[in-house]
C-alpha positions as CSV (number, residue, x, y, z in Angstrom):
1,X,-44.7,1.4,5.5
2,X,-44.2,1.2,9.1
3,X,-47.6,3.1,10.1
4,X,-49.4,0.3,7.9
5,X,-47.6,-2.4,10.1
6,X,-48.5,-0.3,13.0
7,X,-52.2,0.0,12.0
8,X,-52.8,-3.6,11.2
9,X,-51.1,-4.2,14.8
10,X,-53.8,-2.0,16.1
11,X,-56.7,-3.8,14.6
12,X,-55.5,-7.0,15.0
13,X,-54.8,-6.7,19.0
14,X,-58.5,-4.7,19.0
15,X,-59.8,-7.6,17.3
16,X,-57.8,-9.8,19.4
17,X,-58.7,-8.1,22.9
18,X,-62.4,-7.9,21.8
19,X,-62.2,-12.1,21.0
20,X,-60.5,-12.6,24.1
21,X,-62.9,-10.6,26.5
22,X,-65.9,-12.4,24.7
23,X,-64.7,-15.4,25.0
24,X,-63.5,-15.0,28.8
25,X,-67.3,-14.2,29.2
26,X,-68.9,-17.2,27.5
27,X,-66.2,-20.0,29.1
28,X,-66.4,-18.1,33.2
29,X,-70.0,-17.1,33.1
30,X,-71.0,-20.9,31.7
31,X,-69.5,-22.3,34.6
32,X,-67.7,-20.2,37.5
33,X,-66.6,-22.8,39.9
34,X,-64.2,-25.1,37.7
35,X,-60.7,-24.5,37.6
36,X,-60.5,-24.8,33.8
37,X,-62.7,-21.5,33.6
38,X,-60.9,-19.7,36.1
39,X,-57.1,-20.9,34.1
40,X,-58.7,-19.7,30.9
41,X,-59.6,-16.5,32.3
42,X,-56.3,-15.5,33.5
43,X,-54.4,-16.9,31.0
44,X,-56.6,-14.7,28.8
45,X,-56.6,-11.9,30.4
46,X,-52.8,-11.8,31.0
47,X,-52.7,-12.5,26.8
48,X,-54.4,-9.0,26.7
49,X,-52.1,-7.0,29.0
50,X,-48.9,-8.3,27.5
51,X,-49.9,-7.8,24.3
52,X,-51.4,-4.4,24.7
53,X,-48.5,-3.1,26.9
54,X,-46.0,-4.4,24.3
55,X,-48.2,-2.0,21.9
56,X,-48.1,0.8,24.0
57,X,-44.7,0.9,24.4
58,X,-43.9,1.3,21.4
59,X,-46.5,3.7,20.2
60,X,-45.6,6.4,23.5
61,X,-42.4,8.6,21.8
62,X,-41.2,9.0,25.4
63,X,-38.8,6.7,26.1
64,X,-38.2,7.1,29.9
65,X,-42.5,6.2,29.9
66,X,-41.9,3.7,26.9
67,X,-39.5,1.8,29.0
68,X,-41.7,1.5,31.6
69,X,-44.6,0.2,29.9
70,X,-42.5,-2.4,28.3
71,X,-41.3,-3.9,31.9
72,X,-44.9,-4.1,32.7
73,X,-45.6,-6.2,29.7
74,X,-42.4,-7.9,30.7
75,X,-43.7,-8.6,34.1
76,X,-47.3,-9.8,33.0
77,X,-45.0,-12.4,30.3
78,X,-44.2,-14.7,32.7
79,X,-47.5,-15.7,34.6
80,X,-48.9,-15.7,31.0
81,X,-46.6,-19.1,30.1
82,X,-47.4,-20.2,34.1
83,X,-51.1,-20.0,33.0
84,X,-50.9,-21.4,29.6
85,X,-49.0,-24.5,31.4
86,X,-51.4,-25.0,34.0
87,X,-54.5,-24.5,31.5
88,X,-52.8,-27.3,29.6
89,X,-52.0,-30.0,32.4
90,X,-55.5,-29.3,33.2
91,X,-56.6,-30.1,30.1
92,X,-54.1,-33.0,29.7
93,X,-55.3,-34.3,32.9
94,X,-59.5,-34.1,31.9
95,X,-58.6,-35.9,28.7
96,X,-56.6,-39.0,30.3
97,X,-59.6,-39.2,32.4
98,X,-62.6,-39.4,29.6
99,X,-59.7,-41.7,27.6
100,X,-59.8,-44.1,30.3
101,X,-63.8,-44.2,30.9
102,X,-63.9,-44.9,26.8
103,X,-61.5,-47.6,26.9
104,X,-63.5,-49.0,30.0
105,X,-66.7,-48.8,28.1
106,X,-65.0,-50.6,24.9
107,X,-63.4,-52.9,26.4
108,X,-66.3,-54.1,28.4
């Protein structure tokens, strides 16, 4: 039972890394110079090495190596939820901004 859990882990992180490397290609090689694309990136690409390091550690049967893997994924963790946040104020911010040019247009 727990190699199927550990199999379906495998595919869906390979699925997940191959989404998330496509889609860091189509959103930063549309437009390089805006912040958005450059949050998204990192915030993508630090999705990837947390959740691949949190796979590797537990797939290595050394634990001394194990262990260390895991602090690196608990290392990336953190500037993962610092680039989600900032991704999202971002986006918060953009939004408020095409909110007011509507209601300016509608109420005109």
């Amino acid at each position: 039972m727990i190699f199927d859990l550990i199999g379906f882990h495998k595919f869906f992180i390979t699925m997940m890394n191959a989404i998330g490397v496509w889609l860091v290609l189509v959103v930063f090689l549309s437009n390089r110079d805006k912040r958005e694309s450059k949050l998204f990136m990192l915030m993508t690409l630090s999705m990837i090495g947390w959740t691949n390091f949190a796979l590797f550690a537990r797939l290595i049967e050394n634990p001394q190596l194990s262990l260390i893997i895991l602090k690196i994924a608990w290392f990336v963790t953190p500037p993962f939820f610092l680039f989600i946040y900032l991704f999202t104020i971002r986006l918060v911010h953009i939004s408020e901004k095409v909110k007011t040019l509507i209601r300016s247009f509608v109420s005109s």
